[in-house]
C-alpha positions, 0 to 999 in steps of 0.5 A: 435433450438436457440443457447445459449446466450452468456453469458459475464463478466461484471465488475463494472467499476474501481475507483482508489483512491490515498492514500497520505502520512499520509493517509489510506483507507479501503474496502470492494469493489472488484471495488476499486484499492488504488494506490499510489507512493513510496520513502523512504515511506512504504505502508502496503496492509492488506487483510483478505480474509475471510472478503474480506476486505482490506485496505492500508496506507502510511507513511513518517518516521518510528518513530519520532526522540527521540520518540518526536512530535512538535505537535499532527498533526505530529502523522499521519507521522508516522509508528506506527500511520499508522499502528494501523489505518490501523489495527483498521479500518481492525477490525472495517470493519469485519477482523479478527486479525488472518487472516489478511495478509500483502505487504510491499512496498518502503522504498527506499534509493533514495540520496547515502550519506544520512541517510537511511530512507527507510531502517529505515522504512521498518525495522520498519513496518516489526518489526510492523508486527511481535509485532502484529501477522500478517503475511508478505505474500510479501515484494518489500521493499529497494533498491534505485529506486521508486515504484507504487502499485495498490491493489484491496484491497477487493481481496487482489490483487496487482500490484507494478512496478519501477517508471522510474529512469529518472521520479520525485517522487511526493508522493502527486501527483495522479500517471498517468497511465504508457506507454503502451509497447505493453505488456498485463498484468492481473491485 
């Protein structure tokens, strides 16, 4: 008698994309990890796990100064643009208002003695939240030290950790892959 063929997971093969300041993007692919690195920047991860569909965003300033804009290509630096885009494209891709569900990540106060940005914005987008009905399932937001986020965004899966305290932040960069440590992590 023959034994049983093994049988193996197979998963498709990751792509990473990098979402930028001013930037989203939203899928529907369980292949897909968005991954960015955060200052006094805020990403919202939505996922709808019902539509299995999830997106992420990432803004620069919570709202302009004055409520004024030099210009409409300013918009997209902003928390309120970010966050209806991030929204709309969520709707437009099968999600569903109601069972959406949100991180929250950054807004960090990385210089003692200057205004804090961070604060403001994760206060904002935390505000943003709440006006629109969605619920806030995980929060890694304040302090003073930067962060990196993955999201496997169809799955609603994240992974935020504290950047090096020693490593330059550059929020336009592609983040590089972390050391390893000897350390096994599911992701």
């Amino acid at each position: 008698m023959n034994a049983p063929a093994a049988t193996t997971l197979h998963r498709p093969p990751e792509q990473r994309i990098n979402v930028l300041q001013g930037t989203s993007f939203v899928t529907d692919d369980p292949a897909v990890v968005l991954t960015t690195v955060l200052g006094s920047c805020i990403a919202c991860c939505l996922y709808d796990p019902h539509a299995r569909v999830g997106g992420m965003n990432h803004f620069l300033l919570s709202e302009p100064r004055h409520g004024r804009m030099r210009d409409d290509g300013e918009a997209e630096r902003y928390g309120l643009y970010a966050m209806e885009l991030l929204v709309n494209e969520m709707l437009k891709r099968g999600a569903s208002r109601s069972w959406l569900r949100a991180h929250l990540y950054g807004g960090a106060n990385l210089h003692a003695g200057m205004h804090a940005i961070g604060t403001d914005n994760g206060r904002f987008a935390r505000d943003f939240l709440i006006k629109d009905g969605i619920e806030l399932s995980q929060a890694n937001i304040g302090g003073n030290t930067p962060r990196r986020v993955d999201f496997r965004a169809a799955l609603g899966q994240v992974r935020c950790r504290i950047v090096q305290a020693d490593a330059r932040i550059d929020e336009n960069r592609a983040p590089q892959p972390p050391r390893s440590s000897g350390d096994v992590e599911l992701f």
